[in-house]
RODO-783036 format. One record per residue: residue in three letters; residue number from 1; x, y, z of N, C-alpha, C in turn. Coordinates in Angstrom, 1 decimal, decimal comma. Layout:
BEGIN
+-----+-----+--------+--------+--------+--------+--------+--------+--------+--------+--------+
! res !   n !   n.px !   n.py !   n.pz !  ca.px !  ca.py !  ca.pz !   c.px !   c.py !   c.pz !
+-----+-----+--------+--------+--------+--------+--------+--------+--------+--------+--------+
! ALA ! NUM !      X !      Y !      Z !      X !      Y !      Z !      X !      Y !      Z !
...
+-----+-----+--------+--------+--------+--------+--------+--------+--------+--------+--------+
//
This chain:
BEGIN
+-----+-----+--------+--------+--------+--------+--------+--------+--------+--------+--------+
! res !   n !   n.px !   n.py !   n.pz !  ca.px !  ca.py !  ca.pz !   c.px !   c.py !   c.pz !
+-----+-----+--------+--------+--------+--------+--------+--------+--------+--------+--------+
! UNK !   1 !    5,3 !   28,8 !  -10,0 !    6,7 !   28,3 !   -9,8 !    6,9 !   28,2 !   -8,2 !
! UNK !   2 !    7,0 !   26,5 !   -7,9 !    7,3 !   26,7 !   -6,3 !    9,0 !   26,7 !   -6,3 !
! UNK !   3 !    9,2 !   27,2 !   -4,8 !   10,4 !   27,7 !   -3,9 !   11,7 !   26,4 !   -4,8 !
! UNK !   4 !   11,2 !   25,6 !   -4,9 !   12,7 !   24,7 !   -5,4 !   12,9 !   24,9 !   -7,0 !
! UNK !   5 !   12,0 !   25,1 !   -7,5 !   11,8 !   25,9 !   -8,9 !   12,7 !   27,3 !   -9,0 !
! UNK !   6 !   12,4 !   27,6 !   -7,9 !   12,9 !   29,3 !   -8,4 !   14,3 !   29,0 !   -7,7 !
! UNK !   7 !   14,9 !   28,4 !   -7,2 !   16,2 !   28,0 !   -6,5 !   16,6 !   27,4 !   -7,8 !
! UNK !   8 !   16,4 !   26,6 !   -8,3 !   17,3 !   26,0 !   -9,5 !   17,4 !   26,8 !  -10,8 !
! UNK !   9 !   16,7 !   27,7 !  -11,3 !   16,5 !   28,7 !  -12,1 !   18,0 !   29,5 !  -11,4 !
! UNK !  10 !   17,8 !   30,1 !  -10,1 !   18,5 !   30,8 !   -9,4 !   20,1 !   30,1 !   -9,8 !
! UNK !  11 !   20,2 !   29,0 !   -9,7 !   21,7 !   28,6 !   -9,6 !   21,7 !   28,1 !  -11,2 !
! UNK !  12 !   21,1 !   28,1 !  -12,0 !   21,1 !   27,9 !  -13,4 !   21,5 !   29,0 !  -14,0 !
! UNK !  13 !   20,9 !   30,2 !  -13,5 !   21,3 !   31,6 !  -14,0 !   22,9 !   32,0 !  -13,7 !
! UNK !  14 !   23,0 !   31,1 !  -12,3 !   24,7 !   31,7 !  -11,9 !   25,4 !   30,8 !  -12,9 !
! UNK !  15 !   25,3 !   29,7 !  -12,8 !   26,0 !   28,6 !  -13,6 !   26,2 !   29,5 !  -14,9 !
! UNK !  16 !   25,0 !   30,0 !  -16,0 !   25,6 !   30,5 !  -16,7 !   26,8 !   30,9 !  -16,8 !
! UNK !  17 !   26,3 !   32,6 !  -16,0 !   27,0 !   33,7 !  -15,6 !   28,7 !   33,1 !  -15,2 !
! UNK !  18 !   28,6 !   32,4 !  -14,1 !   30,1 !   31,6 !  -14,5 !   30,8 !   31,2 !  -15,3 !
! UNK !  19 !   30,2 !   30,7 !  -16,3 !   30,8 !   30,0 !  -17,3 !   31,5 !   31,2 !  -18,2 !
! UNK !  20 !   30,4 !   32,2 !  -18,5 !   30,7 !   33,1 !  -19,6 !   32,2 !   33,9 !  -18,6 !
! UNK !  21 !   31,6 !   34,6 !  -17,2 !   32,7 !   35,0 !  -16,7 !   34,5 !   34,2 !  -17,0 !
! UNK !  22 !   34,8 !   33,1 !  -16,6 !   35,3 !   31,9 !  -16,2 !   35,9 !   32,0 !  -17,8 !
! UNK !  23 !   35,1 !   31,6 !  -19,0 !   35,8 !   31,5 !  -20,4 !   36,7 !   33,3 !  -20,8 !
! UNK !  24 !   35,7 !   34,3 !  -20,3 !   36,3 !   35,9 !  -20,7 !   38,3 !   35,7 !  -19,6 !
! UNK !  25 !   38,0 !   35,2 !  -18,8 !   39,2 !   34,9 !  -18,3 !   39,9 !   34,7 !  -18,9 !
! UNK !  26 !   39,9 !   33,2 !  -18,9 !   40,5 !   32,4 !  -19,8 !   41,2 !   33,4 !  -20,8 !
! UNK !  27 !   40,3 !   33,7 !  -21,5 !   40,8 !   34,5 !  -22,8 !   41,5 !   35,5 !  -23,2 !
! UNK !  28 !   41,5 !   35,7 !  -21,7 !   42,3 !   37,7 !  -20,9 !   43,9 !   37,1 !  -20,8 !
! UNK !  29 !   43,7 !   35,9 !  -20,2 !   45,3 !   35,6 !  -19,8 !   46,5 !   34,7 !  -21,1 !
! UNK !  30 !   47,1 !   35,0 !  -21,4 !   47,9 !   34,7 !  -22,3 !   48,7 !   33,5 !  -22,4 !
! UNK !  31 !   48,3 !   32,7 !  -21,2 !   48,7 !   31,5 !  -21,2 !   47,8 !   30,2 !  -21,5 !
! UNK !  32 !   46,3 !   30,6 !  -21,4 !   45,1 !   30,1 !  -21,7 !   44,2 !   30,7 !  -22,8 !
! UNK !  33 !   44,7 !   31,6 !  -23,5 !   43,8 !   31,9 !  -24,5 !   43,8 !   31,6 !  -25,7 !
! UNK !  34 !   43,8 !   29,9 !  -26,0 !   43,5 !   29,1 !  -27,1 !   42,1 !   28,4 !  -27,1 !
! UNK !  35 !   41,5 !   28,1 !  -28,3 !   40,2 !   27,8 !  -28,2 !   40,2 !   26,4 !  -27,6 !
! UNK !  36 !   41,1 !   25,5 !  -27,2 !   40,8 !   24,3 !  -27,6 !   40,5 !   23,7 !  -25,9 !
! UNK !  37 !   40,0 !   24,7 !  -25,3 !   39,3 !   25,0 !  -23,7 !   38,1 !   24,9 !  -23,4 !
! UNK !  38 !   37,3 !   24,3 !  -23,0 !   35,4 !   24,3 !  -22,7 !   35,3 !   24,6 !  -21,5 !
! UNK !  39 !   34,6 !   25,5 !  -21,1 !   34,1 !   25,3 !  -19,6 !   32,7 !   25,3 !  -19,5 !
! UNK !  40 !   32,5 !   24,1 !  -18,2 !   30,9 !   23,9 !  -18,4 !   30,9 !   24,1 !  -16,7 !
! UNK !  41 !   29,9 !   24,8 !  -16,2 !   29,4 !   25,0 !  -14,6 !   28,4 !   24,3 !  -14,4 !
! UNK !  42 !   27,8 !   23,6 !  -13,7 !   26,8 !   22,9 !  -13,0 !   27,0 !   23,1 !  -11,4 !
! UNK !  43 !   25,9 !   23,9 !  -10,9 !   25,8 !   23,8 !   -9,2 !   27,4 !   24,3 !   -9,0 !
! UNK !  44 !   27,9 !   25,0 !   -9,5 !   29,3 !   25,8 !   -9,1 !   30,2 !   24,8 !   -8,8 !
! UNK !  45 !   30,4 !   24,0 !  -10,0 !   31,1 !   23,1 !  -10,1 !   31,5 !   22,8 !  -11,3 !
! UNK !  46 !   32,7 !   23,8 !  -11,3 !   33,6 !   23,7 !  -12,6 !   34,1 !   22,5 !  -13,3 !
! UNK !  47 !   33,8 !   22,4 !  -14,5 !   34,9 !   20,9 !  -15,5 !   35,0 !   22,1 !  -16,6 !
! UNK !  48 !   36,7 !   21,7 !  -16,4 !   37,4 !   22,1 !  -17,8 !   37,2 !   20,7 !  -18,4 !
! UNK !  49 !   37,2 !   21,2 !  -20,0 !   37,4 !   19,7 !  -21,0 !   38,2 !   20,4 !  -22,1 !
! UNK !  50 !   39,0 !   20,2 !  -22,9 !   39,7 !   20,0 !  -24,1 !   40,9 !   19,8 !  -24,1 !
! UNK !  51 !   42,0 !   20,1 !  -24,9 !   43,4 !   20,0 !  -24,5 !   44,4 !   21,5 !  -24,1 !
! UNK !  52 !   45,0 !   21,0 !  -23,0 !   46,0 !   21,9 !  -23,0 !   47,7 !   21,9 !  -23,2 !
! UNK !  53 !   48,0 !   22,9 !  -23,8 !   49,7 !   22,4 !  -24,5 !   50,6 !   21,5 !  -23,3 !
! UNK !  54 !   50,6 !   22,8 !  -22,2 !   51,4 !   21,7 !  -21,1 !   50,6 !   22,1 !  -19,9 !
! UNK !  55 !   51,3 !   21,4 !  -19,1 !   51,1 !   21,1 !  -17,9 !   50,7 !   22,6 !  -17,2 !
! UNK !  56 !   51,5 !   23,9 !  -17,4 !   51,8 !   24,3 !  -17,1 !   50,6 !   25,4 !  -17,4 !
! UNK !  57 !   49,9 !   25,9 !  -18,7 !   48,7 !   25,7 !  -19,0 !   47,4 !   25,3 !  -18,3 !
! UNK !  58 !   47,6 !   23,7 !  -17,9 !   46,3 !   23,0 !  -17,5 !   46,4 !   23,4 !  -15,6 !
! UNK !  59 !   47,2 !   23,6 !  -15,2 !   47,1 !   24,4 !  -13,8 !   46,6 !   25,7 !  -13,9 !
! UNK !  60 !   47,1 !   26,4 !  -14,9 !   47,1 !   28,1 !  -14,7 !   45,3 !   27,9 !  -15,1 !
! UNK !  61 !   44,9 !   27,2 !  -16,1 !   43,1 !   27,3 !  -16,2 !   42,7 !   26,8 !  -15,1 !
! UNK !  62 !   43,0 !   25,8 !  -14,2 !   42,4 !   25,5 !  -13,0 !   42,2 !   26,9 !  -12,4 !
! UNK !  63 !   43,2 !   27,3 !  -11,9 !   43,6 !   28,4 !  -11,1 !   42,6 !   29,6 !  -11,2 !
! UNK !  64 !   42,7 !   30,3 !  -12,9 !   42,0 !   31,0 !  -13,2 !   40,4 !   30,6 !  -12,7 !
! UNK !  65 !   40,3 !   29,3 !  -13,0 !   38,6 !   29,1 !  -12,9 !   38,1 !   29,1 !  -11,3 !
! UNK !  66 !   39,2 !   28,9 !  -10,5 !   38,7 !   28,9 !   -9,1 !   38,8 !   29,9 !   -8,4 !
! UNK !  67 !   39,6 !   31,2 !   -9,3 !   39,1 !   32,7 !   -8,7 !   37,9 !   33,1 !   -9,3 !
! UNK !  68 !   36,8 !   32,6 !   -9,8 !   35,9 !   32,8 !  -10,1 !   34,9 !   33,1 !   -9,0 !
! UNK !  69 !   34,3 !   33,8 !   -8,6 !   33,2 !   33,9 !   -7,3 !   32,0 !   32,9 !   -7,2 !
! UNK !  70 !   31,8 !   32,3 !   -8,4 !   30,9 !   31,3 !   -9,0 !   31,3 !   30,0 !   -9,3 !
! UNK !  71 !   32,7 !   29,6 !   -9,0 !   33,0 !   28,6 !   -8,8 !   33,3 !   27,7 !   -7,3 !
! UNK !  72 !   33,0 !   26,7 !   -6,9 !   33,0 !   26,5 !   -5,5 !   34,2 !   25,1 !   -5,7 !
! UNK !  73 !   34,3 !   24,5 !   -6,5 !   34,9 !   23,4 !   -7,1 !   35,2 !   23,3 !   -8,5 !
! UNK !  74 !   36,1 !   22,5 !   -9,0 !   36,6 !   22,5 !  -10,1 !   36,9 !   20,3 !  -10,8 !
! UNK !  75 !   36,6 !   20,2 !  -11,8 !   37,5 !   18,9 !  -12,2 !   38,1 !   19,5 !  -13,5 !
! UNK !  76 !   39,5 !   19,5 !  -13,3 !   40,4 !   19,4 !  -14,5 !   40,8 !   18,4 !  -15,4 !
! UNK !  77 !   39,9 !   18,1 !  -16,5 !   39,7 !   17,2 !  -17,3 !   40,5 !   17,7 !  -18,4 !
! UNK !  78 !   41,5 !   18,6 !  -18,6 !   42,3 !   19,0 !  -19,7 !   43,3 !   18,0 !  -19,7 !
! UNK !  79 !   43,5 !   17,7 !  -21,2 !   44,5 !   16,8 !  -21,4 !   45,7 !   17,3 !  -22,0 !
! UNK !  80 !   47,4 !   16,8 !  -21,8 !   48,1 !   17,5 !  -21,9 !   48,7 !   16,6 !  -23,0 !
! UNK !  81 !   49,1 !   16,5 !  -24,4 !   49,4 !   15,7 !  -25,1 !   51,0 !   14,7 !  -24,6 !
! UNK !  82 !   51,2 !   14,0 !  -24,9 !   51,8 !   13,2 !  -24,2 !   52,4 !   13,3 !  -23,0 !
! UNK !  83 !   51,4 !   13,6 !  -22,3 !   51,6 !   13,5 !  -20,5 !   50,6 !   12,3 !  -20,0 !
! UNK !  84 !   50,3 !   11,5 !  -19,3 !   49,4 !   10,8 !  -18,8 !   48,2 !   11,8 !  -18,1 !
! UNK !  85 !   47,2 !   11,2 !  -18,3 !   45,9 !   12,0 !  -17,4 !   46,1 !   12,4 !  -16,1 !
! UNK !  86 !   45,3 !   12,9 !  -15,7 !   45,5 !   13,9 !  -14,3 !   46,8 !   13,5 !  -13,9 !
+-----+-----+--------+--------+--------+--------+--------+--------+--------+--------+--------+
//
């Protein structure tokens, strides 16, 4: 395994580790703890996807996901039912 090999392994393992962190969140806080939330990490780069009830919801998961130590960036892709996108 050369050096760029074990670097992507490295940040594949954190990516995990974020995500599981990042969802146990989610699930702690009472404002986000519906299933209808994904979170996927790539290179510590957070995307929520599913729906969120309100607005108010799809901020508070941003938020939660960027106190994450494993998150460097975020896209909030949660949709808020009849609200327009972002």
């Amino acid at each position: 395994m050369n050096a760029i090999d074990k670097v992507l392994t490295m940040v594949q393992g954190a990516d995990a580790v974020g995500e599981f962190s990042i969802e146990m969140a989610l699930s702690r806080n009472w404002s986000t703890n519906n299933k209808r939330i994904s979170v996927s990490v790539h290179a510590h780069n957070v995307m929520l996807t599913g729906t969120a009830d309100t607005e108010y919801q799809k901020k508070e998961a941003g938020r939660i996901a960027l106190t994450d130590p494993h998150s460097w960036s975020l896209d909030n892709e949660l949709l808020v039912p009849g609200h327009p996108g972002k």
